[in-house]
NULOGU-113051 format. One record per atom (N, C-alpha, C, O): x, y, z; residue in one letter. Coordinates in steps of 0.001 Angstrom, whole numbers, plus 500000, padded with zeros to 6 digits. Example, Ala and Ser with C-alpha at 12.3 -4.5 7.8 and 13.67 -1.06 7.14 Angstrom:
BEGIN
513190494310507800a512300495500507800a513200496700507800a514236496681508465a512850497750507080s513670498940507140s512900500030507870s513409501138508039s
END
This chain:
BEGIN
459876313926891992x459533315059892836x459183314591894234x458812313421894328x459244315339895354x458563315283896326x457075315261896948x456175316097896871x457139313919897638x456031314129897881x454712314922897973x453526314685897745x455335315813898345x454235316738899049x454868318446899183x455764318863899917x454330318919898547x454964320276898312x454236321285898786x454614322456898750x452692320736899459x452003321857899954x452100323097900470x451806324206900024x452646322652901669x453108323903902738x454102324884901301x453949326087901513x454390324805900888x455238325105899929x453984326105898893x454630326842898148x452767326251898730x451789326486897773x452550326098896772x452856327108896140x453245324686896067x453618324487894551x452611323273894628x452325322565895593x452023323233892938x451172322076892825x451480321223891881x451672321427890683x451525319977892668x452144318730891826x451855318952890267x450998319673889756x453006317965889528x452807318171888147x453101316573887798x453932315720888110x452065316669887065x452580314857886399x453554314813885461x453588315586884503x454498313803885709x456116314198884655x455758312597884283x455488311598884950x455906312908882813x455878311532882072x457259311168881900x458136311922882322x457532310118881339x458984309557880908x459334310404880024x458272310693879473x460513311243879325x460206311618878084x460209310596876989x460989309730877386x459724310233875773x459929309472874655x460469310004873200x460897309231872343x460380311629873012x461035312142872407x461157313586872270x460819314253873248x461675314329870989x461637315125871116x461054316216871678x461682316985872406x459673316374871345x458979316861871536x458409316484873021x457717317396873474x458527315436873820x457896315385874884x459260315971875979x459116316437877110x460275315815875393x461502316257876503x461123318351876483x460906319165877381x461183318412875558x460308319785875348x459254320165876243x459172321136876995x458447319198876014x457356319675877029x457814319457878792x457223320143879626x458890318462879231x458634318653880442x459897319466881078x460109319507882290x460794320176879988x461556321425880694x460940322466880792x460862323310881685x460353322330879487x459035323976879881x458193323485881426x457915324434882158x457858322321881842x456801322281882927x458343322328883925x458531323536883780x459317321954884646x460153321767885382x460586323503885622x460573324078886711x460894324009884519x461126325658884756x460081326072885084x460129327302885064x459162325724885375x457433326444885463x457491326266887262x457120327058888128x458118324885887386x457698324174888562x458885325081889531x458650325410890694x460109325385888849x461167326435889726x460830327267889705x461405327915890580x459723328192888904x459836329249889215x458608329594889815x458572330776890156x457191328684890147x456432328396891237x456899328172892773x456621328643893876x457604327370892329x458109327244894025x459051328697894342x458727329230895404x460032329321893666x460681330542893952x459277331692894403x459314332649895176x458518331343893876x457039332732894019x456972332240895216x457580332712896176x455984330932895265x455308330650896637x456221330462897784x455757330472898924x457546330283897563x458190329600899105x459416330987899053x459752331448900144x459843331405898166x460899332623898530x461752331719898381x461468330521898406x463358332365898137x464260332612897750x465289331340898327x465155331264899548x466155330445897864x466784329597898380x467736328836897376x467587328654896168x468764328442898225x469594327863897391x469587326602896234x468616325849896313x470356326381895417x469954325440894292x469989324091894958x469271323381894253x470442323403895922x470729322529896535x469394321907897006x468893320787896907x469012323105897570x467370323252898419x466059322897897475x465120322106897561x466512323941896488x465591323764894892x465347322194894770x464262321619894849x466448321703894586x466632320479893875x465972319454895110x465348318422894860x466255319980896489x465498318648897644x464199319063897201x463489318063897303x463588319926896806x462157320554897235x461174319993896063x459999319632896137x461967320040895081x461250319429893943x461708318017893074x461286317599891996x462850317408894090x463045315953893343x463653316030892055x463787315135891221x463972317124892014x464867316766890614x466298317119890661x466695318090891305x467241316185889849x468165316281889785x469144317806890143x468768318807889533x470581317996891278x471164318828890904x471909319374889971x472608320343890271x471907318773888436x472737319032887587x471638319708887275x471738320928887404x470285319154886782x468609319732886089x469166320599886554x470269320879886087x468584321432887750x468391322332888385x469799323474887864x469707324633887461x470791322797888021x471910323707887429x471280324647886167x470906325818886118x471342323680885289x470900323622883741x469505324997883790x469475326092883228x468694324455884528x467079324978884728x467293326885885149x466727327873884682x468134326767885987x467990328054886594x468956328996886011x468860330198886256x470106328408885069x470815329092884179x470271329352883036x470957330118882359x468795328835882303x467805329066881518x467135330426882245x467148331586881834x466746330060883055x465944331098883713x466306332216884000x465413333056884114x467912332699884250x469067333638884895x468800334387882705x468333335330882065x469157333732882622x469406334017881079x468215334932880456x468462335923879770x466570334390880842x465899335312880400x465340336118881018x464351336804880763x466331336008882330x465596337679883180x464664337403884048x463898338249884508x464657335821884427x463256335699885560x463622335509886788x463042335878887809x464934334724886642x465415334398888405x466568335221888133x466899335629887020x467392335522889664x468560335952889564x469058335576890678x468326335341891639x470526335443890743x470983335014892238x471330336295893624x472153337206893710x470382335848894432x470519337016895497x471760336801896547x472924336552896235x471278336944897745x472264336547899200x473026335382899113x472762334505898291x474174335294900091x475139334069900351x474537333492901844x474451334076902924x474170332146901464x473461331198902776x474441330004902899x475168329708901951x474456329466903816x474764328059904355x473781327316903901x472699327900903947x473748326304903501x472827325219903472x473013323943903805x473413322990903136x472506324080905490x472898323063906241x473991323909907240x474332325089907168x474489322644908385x475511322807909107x476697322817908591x477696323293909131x476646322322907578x478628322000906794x478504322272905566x477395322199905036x479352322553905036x479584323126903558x479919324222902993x479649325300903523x480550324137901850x480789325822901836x479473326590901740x478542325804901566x479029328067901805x477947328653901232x478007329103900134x479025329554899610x476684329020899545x476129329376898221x475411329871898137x474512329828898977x475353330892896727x474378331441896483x472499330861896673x472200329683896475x471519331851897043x470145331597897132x469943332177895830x470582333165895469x469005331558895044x468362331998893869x467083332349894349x466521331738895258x466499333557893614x465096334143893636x464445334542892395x465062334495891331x463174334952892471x462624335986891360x463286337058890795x464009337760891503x463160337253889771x463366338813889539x462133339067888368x460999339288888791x462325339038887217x461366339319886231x460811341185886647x459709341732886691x461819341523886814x461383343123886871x460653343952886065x459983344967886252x460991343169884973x460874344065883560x459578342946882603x459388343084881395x458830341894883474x457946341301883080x456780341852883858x457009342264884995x455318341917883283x454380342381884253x452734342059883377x452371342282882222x452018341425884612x450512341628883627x449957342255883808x450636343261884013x448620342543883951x447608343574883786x446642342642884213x446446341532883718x445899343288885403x444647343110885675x443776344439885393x444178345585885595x442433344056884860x441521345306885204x440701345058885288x440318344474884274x439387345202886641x438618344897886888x437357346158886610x437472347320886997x435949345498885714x435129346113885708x433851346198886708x433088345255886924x433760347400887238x432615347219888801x431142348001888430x430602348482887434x430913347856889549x429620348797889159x429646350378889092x429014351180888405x430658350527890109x431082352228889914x432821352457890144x433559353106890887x432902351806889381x434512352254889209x434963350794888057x434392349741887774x436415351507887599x437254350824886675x438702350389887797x439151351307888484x439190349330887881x440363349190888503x441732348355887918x441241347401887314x442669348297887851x443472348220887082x445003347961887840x445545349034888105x445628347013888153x446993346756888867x447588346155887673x447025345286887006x448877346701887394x450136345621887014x451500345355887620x452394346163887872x451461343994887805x452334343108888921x453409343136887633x453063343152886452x454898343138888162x455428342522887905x456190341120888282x456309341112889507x456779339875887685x456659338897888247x457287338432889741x457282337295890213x457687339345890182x457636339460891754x456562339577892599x456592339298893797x455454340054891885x454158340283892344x453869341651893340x452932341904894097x455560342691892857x455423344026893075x454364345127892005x454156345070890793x453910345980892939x452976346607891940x453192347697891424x453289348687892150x453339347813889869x454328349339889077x453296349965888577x453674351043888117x452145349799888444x451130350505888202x449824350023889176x449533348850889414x449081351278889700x447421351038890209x447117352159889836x447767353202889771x445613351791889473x444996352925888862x442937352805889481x442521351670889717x442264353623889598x441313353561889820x440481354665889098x440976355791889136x439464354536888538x438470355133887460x437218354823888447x436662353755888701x437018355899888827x434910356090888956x434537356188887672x435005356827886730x433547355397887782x432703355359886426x431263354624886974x431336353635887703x429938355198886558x428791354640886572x428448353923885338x427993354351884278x428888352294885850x429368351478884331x427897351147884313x427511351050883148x426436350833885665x425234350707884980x424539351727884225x423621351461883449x424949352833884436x424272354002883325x425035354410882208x424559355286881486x426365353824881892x426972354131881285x427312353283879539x428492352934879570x426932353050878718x426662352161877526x428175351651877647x429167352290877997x428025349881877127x428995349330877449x429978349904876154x430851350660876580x429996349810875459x430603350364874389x431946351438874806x433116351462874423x430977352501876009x431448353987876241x432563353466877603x433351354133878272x432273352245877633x432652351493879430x434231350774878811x435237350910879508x434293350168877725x435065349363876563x436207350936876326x437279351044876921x435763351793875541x436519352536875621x437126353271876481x438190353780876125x436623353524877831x437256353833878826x438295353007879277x439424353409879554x437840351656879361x438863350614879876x440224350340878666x441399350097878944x439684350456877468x440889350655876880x441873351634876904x442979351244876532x441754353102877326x442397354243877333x443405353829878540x444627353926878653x442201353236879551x443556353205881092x444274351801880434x445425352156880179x444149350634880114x444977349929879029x446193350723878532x447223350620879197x446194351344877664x446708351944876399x447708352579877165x448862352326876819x447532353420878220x448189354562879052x449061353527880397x450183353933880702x448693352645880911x449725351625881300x450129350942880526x451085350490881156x450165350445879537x451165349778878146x452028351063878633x452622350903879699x452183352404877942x453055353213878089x453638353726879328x454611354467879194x453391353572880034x453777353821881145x454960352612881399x456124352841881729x454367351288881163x455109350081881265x456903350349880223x458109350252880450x456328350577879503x457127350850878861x458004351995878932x459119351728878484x457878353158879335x458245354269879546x459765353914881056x460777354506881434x459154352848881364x460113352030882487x460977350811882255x461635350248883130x460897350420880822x461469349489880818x461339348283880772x462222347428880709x459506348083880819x458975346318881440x457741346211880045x457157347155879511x457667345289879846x456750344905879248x455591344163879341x455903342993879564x454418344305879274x453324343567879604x453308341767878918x453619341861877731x453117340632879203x453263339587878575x451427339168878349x450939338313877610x450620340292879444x449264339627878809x448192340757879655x448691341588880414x446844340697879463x445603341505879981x444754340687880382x444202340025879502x444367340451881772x443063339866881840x442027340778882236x442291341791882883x440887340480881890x439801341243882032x438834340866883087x437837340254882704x438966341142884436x438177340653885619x436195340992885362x435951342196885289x435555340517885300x434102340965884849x433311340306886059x433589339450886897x432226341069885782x431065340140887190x430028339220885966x429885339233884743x429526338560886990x428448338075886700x428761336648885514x429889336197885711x428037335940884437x428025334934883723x428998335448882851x428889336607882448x430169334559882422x430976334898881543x431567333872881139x431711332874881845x432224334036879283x432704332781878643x434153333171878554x434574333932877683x434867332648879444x436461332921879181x436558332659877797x436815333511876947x436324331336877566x437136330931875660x436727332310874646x437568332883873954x434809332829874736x435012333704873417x434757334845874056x434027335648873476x435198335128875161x435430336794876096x433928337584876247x433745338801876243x432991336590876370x431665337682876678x431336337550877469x431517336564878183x430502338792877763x429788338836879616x428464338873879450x427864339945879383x427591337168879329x426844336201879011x425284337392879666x424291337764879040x425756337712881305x424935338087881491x425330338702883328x425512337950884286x425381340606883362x426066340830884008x424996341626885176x425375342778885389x423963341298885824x423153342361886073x423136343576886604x422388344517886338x424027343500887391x424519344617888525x424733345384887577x423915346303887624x425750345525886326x425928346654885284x424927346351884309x425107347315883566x424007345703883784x423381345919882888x423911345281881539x423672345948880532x424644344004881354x425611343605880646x424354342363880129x423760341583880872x424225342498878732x423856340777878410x424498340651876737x424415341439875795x425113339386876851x425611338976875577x426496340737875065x426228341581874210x427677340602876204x428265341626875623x429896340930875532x430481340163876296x430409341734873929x431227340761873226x432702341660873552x433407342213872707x432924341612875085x433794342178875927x435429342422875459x435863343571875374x436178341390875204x437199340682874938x437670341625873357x438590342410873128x436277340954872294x436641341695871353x436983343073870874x437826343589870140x435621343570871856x435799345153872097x437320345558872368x437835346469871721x437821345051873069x438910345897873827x439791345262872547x439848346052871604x440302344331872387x440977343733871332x440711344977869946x441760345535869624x439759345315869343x439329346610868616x439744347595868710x440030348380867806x439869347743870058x440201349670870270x441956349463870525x442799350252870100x442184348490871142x443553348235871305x444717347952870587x445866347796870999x444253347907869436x444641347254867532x445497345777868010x445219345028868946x446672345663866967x447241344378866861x448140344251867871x448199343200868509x449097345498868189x450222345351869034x449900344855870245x450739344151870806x448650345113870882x448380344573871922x448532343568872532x448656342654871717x448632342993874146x449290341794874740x448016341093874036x447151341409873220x448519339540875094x447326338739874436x446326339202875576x446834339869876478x445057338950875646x443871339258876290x442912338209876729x442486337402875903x442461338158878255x441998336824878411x441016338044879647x441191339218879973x439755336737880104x438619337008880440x438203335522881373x438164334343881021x437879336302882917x437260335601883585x436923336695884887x437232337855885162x435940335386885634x434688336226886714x435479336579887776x436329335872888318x435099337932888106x435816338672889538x436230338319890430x437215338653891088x434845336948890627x435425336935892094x436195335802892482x436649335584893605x436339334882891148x436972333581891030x438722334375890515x439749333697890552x438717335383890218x440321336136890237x440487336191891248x441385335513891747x439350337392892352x439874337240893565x440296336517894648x441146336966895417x439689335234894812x439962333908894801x441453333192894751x442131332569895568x441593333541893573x443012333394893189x444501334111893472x445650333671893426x444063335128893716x444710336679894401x444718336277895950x445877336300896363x443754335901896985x443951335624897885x444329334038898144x444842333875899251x444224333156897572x444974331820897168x446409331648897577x446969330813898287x447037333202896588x448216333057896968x449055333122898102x450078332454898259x448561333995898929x448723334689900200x448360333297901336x449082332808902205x447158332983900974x446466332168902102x447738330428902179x448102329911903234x448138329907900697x448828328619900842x450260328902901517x450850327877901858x451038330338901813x451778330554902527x451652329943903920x452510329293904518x450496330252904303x449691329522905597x449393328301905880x449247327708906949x449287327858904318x449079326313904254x447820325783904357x447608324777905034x447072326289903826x445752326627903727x445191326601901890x445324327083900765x444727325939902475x444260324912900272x443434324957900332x443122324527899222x442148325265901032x440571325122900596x439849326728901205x439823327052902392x439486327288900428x438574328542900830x438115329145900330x438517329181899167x436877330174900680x436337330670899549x436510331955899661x436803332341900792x436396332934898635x437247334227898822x435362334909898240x434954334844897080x434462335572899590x433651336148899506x433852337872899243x434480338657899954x433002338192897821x433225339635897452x432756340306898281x432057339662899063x432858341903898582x431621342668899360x431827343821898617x432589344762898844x430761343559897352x430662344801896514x429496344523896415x428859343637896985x428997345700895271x427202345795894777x426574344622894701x425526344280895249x427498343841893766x427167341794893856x427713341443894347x428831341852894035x427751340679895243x427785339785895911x428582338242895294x427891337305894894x429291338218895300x430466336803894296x431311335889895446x431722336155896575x431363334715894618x431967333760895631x433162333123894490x432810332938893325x434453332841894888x435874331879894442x435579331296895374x435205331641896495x435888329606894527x436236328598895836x437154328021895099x437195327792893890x438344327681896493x439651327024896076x439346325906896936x438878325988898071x439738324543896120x438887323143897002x440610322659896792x441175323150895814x441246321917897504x442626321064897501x443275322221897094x444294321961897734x443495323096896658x444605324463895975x443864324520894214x444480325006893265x442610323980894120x442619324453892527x441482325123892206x440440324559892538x441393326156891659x439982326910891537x438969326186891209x439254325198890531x437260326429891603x436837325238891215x435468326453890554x434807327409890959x435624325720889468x434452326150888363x432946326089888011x432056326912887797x433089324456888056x432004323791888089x431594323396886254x432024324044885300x430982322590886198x430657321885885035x430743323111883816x431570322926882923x430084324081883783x429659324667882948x430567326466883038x430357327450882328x431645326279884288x432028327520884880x431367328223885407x431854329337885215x429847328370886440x429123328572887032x429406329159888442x428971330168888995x430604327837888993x430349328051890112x431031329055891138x432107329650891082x430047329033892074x430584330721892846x429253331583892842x429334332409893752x428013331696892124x426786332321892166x426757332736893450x425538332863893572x427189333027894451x426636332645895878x425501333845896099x424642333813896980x425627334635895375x425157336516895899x423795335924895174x422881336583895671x423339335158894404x421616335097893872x421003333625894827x420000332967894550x421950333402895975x420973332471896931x419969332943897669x420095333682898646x418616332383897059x417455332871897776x417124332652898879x416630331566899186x417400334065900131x417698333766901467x416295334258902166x415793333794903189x415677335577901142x414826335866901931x413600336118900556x413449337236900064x412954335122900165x412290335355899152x411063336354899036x410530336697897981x410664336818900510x409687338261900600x410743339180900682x410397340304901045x411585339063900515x412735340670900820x413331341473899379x412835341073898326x414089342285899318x414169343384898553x414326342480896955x414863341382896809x413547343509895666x413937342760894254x415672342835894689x416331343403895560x415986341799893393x417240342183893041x417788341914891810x417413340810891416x418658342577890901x418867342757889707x418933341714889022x419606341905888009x418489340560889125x418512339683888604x417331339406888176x417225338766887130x415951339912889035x414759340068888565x413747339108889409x412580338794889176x414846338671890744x413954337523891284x414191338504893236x415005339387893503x413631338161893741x413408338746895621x414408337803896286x414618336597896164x415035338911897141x415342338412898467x416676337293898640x417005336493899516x417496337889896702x418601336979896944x419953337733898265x420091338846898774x420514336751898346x421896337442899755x422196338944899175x422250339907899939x422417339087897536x423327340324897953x422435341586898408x422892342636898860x420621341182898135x420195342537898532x419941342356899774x418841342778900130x420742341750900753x420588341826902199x421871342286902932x422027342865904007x423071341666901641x424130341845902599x425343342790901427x426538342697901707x425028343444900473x425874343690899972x425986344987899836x425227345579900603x426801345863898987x426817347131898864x425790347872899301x425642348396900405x425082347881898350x424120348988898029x423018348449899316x422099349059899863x423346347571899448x422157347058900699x422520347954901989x421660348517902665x424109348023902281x424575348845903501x424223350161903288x423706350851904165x424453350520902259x423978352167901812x422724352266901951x422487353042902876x421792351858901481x420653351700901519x419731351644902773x418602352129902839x420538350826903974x420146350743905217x420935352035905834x420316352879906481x421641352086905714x422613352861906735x422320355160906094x422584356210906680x421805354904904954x421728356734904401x420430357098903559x420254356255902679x419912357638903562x419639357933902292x419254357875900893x420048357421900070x418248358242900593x418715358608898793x419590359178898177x420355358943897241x419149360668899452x420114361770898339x421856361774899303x422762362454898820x422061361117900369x423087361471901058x424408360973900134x424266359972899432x425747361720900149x426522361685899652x427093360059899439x427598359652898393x426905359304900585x427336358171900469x426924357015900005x427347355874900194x425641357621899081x424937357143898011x425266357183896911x425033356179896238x425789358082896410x425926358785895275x427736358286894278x428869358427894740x427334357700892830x427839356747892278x429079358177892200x430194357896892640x428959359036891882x430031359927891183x431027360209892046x432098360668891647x430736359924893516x431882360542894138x433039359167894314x432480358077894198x434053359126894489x434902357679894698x434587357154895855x434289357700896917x434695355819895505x434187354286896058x434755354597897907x433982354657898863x436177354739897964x436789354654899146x436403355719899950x436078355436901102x436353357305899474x436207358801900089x434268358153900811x433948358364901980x433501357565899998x431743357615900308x432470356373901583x432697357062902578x432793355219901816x432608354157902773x433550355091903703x433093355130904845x434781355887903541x435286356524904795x434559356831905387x434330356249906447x433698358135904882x432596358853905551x431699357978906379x431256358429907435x431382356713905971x430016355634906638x430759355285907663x430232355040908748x431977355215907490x433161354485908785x433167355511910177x433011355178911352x433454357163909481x433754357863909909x431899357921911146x431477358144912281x431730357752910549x429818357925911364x429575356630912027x428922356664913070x430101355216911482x429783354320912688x430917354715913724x430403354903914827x432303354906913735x433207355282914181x433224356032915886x433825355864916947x431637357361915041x431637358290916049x429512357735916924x428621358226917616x429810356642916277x428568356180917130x427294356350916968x426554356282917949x426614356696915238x425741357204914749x424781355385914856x424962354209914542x423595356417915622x422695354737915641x422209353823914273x421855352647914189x422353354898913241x421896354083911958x422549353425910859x422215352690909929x423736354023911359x425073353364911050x425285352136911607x425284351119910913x425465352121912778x425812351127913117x424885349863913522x425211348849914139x423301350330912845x421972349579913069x422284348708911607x422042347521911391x422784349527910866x423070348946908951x423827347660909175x423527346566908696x424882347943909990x425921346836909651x426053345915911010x426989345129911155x425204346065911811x424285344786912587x423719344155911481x424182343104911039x422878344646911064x422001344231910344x422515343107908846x422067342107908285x423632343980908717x424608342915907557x425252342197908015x425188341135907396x425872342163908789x426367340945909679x425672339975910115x426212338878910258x424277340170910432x423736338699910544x423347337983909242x423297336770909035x423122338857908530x422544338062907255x423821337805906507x423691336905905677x425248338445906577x425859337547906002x426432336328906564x426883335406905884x426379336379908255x426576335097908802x425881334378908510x426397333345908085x424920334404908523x423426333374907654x423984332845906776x424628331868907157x424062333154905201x424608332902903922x426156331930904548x426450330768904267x426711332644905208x428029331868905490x428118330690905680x428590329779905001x427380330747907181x426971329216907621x426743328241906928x427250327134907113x425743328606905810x425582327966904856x426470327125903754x426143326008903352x427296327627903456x428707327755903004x429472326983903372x429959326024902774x429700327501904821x430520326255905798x430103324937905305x430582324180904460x429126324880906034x427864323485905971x428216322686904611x428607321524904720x428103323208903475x428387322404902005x429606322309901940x430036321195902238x430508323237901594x431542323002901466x432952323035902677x434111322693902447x432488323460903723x433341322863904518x435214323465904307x436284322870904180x434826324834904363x436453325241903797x437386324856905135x437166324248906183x438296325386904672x439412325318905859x439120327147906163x439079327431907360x438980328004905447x438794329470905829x437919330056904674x437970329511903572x436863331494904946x436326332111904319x436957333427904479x436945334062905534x437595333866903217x437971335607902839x436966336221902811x435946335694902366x436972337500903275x436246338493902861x436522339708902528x437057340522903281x436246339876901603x437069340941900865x435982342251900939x435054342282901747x436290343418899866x435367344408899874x435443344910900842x436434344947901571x433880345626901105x433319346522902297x433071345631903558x432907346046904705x433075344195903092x433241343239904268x434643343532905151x434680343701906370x435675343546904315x436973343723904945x437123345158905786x437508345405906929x436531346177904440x436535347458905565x435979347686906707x436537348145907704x434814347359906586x434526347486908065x434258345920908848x433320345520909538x435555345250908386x435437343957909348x435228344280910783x434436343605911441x435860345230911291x435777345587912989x434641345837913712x434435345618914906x433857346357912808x432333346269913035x431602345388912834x430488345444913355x431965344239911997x430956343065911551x431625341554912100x430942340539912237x433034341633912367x433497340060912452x432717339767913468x431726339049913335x433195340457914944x432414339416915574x430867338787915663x430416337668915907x430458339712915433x428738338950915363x428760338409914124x427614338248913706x429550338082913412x429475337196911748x429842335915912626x429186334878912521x430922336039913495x431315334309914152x430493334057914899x430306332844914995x429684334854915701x428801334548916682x427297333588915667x427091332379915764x426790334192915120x425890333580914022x426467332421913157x425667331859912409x428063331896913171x428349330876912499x428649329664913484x428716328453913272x428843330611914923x429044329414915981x427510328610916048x427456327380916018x426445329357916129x425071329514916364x425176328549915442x425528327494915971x424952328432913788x423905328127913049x425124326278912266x424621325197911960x426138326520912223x427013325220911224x426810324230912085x426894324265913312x426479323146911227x425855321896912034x427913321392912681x427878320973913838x428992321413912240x430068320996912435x430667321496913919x430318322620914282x431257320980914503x432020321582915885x433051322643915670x433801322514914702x433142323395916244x434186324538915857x434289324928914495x435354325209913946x432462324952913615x432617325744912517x432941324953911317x432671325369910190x433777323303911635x434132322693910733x435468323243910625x436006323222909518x436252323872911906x437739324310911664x437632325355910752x438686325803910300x436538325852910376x436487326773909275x436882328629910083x436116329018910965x438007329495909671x438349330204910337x437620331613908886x437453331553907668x437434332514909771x436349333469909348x437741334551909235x438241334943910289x438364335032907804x439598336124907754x438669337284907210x437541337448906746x439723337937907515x439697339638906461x440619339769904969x441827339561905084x440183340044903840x441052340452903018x442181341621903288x441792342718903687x443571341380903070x444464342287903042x444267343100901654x444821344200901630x443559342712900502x443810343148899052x442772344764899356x443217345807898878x441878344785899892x441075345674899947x439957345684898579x439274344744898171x440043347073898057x439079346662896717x439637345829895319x439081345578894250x441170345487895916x442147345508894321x442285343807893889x442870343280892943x441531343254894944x441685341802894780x441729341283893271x442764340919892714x440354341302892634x440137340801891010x441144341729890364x442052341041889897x441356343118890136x442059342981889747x444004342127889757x444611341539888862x444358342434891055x445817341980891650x445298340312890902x446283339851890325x444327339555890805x444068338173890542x444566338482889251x445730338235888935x443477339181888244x443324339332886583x445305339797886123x445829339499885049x445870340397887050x447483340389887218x447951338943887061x448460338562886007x447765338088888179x448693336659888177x448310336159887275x449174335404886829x446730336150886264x446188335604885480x446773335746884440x446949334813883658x447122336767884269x447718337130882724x449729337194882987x450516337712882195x449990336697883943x451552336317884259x451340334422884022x452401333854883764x450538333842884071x450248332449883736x451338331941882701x452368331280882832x451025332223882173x451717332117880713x453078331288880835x453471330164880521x453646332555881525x455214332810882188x455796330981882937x456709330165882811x454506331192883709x455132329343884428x455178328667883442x456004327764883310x454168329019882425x453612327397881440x454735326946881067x455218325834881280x455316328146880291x456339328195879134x457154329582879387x456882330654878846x458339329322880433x458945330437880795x460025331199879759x460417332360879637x460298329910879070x461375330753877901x460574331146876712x460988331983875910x459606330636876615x458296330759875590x457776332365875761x458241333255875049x457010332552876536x456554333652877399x457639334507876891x457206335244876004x459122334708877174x460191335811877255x460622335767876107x461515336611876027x460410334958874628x460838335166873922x459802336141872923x460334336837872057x458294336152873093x457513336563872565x457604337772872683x457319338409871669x457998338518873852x458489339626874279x459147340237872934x458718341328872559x460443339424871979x461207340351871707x462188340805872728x462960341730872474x
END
């Protein structure tokens, strides 16, 4: 293979010699994984190109992508030149039209739900208000299974089939046995998530997998960002909690125990507001949801209030800093420095190449970026930030889920003919 495939977002793969059966097995399943990574991350190009890009043979590559043509994942698009001389040839691309996963992310007041198909076009979005902290998880399980159940059919009703479900969750969670260890913002402890839905969903169901929101979202903006060429960053939530993904060299990073990312319970202001965790003055009750609401309305004002939808309540707050309301726009002063604070911080340890911000951060980035850079020029011990560049999320609220999507398309690279045969 080639050196260096970065700019490319494909990530090296160690290729052993084969020695037999079974290991020649294993590294066509990783080589088709590795074509049809690079077809996602770099777009569409001829087999010639394939074969410079990833070091492997042009006959492989013949062989590889006529596997792949066969089960419906690549197909051959446009006629290119490749190079100054030669005849032209076909560019090979994605297709997998009729392959798709399922993300669904559980929030504090809403259910969300994208399925990508492996183009990473979107054939279903769906959004559910729901007050999942007053709401018994049980009653939260069955809701999320119904919008489940009703995109299976829908999927189907078109022609595509789901190959898997991930379940985006906040807070402490055990991917291997699917529980949400300990969720505070909803009120979640030792809840046996995974199984639930697996229950209401019976046998036919895809397979089902489980991990933290904001380490999907993370991953969701990952993809977008290594187009850029850009391998290290952390993809900051701006919901009720407060969550951190960090991508260090291009690989999600976990931490010993899968921990890491806590960022929303750093104790910033230890005389300042409780927060659901049961301890004062962590970041998210300074800089997160309910903190902007909280500063910026009300008890009883509408843009408080869990029942009405997530996007219609922050229009309205937009619509009022917009037209120049002093307490509006006193709220998200006010969040902007304290999340530049937390940031800085951030910078300082880990030292990204860029910080996402997703959520209500993204919505009203226009109101908050600049005094967020002004407080990071101010406070990071590094020159220019540590090169660290301060973005907006394009995903809006759909990030974890659009992530808990690529998550449950995984599969597909591992073992691409594997994956399509399980299908049926």
């Amino acid at each position: 293979m080639k050196a260096d495939l970065r700019g490319a977002g494909v990530r090296h793969l160690a290729m052993a010699a084969p020695s037999g059966a079974s290991d020649r097995a294993s590294v066509r399943r990783a080589n088709l994984g590795l074509v049809l990574r690079l077809l996602r991350d770099a777009g569409a190009r001829p087999r010639t190109r394939i074969a410079a890009e990833t070091g492997l043979p042009k006959a492989t590559i013949t062989n590889l992508i006529a596997e792949l043509v066969q089960n419906g994942l690549v197909r051959e698009g446009r006629t290119e030149r490749d190079g100054s001389i030669g005849r032209p040839g076909l560019t090979v691309e994605l297709d997998g039209r009729a392959i798709c996963g399922i993300g669904v992310e559980i929030n504090v007041d809403y259910l969300s739900l994208i399925a990508l198909n492996l183009r990473g076009d979107v054939i279903v979005e769906r959004r559910v208000p729901l007050d999942v902290p007053g709401t018994e998880a049980a009653v939260v399980l069955d809701t999320t299974a119904a919008v489940i159940r009703e995109t299976l059919d829908t999927l189907r009703a078109r022609g595509a089939r789901a190959v898997g479900v991930t379940l985006a969750a906040p807070g402490v969670i055990d991917p291997d046995t699917g529980v949400v260890g300990y969720a505070p913002n909803i009120g979640w402890r030792q809840v046996a998530a995974l199984d639930g839905l697996r229950d209401r969903l019976g046998p036919g169901a895809p397979p089902l997998g489980m991990e933290n929101d904001a380490k999907l979202g993370a991953v969701a903006e990952y993809l977008l960002a290594s187009a850029a060429d850009i391998h290290d960053l952390i993809y900051v939530t701006g919901e009720t909690g407060v969550g951190g993904g960090i991508i260090s060299s291009g690989q999600l990073l976990r931490g010993s125990a899968g921990f890491a990312g806590e960022i929303g319970h750093m104790p910033l202001d230890p005389t300042g507001f409780p927060c659901a965790c049961g301890r004062r003055g962590c970041w998210e009750t300074m800089v997160g949801l309910s903190a902007l609401l909280r500063f910026a309305a009300d008890p009883d004002d509408v843009v408080r209030d869990p029942a009405v939808d997530l996007e219609q309540r922050l229009a309205d707050l937009r619509d009022r800093a917009a037209s120049g309301d002093p307490r509006t726009l006193g709220a998200l002063d006010r969040v902007a420095d304290s999340l530049g604070l937390g940031l800085a911080l951030l910078a300082d340890v880990l030292n990204p190449r860029a910080i996402v911000l997703g959520g209500h951060f993204a919505y009203f980035g226009d109101f908050l970026l600049e005094r967020v850079r002004s407080v990071l020029d101010e406070r990071v011990m590094a020159p220019d930030v540590g090169g660290c560049e301060i973005m907006l999320s394009t995903l809006g609220f759909t990030a974890a889920a659009r992530g808990g999507a690529y998550h449950a398309l995984e599969p597909v690279y591992r073992d691409p003919s594997g994956a399509t045969a399980a299908l049926g």
